[in-house]
Every structure is written in C-alpha cells, then in structure tokens.
C-alpha positions as a Markdown table, in Angstrom:
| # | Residue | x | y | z |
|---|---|---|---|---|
| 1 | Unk | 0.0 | 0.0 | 0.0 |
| 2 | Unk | 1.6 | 3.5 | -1.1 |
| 3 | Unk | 0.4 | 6.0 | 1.6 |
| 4 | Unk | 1.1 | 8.9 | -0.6 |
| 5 | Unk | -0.9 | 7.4 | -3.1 |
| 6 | Unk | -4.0 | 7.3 | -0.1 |
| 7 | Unk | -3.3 | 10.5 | 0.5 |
| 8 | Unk | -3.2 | 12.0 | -3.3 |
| 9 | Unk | -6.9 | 10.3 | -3.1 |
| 10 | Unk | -8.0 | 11.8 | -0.3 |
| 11 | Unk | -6.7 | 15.5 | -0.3 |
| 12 | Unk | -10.2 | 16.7 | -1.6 |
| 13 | Unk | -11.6 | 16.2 | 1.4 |
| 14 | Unk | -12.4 | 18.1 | 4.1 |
| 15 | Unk | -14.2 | 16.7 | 6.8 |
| 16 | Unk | -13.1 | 15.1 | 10.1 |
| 17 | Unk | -11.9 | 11.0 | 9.8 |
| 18 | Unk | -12.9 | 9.3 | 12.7 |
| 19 | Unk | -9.9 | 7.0 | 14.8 |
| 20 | Unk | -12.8 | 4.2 | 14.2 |
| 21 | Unk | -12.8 | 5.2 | 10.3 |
| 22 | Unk | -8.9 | 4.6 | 10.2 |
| 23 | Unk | -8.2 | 1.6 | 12.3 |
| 24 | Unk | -11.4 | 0.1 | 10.1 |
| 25 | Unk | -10.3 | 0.9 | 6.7 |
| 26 | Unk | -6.6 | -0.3 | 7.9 |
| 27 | Unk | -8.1 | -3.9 | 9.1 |
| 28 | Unk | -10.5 | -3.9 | 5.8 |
| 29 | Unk | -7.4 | -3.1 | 3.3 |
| 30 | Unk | -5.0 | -5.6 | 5.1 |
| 31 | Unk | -4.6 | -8.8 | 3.4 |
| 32 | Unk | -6.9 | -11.3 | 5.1 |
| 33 | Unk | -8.5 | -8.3 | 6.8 |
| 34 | Unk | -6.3 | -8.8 | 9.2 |
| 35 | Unk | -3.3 | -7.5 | 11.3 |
| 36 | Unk | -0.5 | -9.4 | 13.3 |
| 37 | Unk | -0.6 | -8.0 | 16.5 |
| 38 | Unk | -1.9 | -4.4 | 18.4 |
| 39 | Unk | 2.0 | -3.3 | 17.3 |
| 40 | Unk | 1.8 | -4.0 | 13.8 |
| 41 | Unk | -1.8 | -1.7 | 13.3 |
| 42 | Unk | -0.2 | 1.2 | 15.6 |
| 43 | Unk | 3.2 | 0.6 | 13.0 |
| 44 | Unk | 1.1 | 0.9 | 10.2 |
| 45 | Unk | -1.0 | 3.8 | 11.4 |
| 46 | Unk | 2.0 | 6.1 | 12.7 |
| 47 | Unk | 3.3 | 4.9 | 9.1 |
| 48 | Unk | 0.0 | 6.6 | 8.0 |
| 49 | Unk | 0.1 | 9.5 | 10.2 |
| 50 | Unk | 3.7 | 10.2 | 8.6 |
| 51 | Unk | 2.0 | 10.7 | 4.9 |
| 52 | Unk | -1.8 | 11.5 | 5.6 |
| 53 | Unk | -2.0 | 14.6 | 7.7 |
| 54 | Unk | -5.5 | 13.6 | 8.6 |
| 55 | Unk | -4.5 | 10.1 | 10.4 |
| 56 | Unk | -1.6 | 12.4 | 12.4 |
| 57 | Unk | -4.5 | 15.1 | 13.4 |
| 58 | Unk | -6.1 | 11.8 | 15.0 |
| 59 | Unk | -3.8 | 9.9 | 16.5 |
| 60 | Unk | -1.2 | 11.4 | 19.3 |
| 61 | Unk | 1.9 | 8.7 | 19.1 |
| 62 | Unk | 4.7 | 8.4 | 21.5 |
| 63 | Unk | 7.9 | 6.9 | 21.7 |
| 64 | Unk | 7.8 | 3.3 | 23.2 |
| 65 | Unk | 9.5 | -0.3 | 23.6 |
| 66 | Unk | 8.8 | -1.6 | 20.1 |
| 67 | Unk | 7.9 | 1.7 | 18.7 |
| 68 | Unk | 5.4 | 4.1 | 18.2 |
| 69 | Unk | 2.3 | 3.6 | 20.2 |
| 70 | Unk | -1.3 | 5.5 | 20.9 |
| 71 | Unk | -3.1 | 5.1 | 24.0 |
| 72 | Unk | -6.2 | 5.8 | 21.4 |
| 73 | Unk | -5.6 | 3.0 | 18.7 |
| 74 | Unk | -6.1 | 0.7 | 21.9 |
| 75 | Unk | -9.1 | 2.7 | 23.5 |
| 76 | Unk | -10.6 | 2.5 | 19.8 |
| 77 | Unk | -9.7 | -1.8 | 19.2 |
| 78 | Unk | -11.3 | -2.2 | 22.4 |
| 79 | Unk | -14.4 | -0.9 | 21.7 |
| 80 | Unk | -14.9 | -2.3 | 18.4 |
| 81 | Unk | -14.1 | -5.3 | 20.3 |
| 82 | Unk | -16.8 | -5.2 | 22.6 |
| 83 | Unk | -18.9 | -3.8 | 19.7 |
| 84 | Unk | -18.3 | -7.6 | 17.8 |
| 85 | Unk | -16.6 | -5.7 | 14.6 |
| 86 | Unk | -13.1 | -6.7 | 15.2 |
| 87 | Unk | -11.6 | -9.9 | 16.9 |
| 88 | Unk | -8.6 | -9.9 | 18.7 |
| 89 | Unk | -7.0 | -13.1 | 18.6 |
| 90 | Unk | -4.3 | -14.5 | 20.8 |
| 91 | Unk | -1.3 | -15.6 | 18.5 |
| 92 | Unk | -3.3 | -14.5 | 15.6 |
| 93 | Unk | -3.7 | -11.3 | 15.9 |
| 94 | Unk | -6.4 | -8.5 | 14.7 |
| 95 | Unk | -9.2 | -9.3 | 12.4 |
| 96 | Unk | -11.9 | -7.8 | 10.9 |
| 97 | Unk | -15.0 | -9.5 | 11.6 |
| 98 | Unk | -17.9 | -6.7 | 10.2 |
| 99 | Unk | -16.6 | -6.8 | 6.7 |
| 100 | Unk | -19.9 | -4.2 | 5.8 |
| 101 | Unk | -18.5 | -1.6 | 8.8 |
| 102 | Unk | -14.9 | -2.0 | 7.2 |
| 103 | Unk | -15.7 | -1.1 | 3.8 |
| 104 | Unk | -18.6 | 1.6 | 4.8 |
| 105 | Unk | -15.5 | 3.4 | 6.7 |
| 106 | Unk | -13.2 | 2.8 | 3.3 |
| 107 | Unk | -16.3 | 5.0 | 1.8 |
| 108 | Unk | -16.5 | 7.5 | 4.3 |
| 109 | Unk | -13.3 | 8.3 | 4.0 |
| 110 | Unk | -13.5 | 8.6 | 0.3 |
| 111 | Unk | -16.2 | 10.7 | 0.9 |
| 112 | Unk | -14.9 | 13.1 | 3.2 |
| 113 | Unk | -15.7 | 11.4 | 6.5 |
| 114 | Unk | -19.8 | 12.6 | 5.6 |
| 115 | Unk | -21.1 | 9.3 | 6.9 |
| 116 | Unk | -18.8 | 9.2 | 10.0 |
C-alpha cells in the first residue's frame, strides 16, 4: 500500500476522519483483513500519520518499547471489540470480523468522512 498514493486520493476532502474510520479501513485493506498484532496496526498507522495529515490530526503517538504507540488506537480496538466488529486473537492477531462496517469506513473516508 503507497500512503502517498491514499493521500493523493483523499486530499479533496475536508471533513473530520474518525480514529474508528482509520483503524477500520486499515483492518479492511490488510490482506486477510487482518493485522499481526496491536504493534503492527499502531506501526502501520504512525506509518500513516507520517503521509496523511488527517491520520496524524487523529492519532497522538509516542515513543515506546517496540515503537510508536497510541493510548487511542487501543481505546478505539477495544471498543470495536466489545462492539463484535473486530476480533482480537491470541497468536493471531487483529481481524476484521464486520466486513460491511470495514468497507462503509473505506467509503467514508472517500467521501470526506460525511457518513462518519
């Protein structure tokens, strides 16, 4: 995936992406819909952050053991976990389990974040 590229599709828009938007559309573009672990979605989404302005205006990152890390990627996996959309899995690690929420925040985002 070429952020820039994201980016360069996006940059029409104007309106606010939602933490739940990003980590969705992450998890729904990911082969398998799926992630390795909590560290490898808060890698890819301070990658993000470091090309698409609007992922760094929602995510604060800070230094930590294995890298970057956001006290709000976890806040927002936990409650899409409760919420039944995403499944964390021991040894497995993240995956998308409401493929419809996943692609609806793929066409928010498109959109501008107007159904977010």
């Amino acid at each position: 995936m070429r952020w820039r590229d994201l980016d360069r599709h996006f940059e029409n828009t104007v309106h606010y992406r939602t933490r739940q938007d990003w980590i969705l559309a992450i998890l729904y573009l990911s082969p398998g819909k799926r992630v390795r672990s909590k560290i490898h979605l808060q890698k890819a989404l301070f990658i993000a952050s470091r090309y698409i302005n609007r992922v760094s205006q929602s995510f604060e990152f800070i230094p930590y053991k294995y890298g970057p890390w956001s006290d709000q990627v976890v806040d927002v996996l936990e409650m899409l976990s409760g919420a039944g959309m995403v499944k964390l899995e021991e040894g497995i690690g993240i995956r998308l389990v409401d493929l419809e929420a996943g692609e609806k925040a793929v066409t928010s985002l498109q959109r501008g974040g107007a159904d977010s």
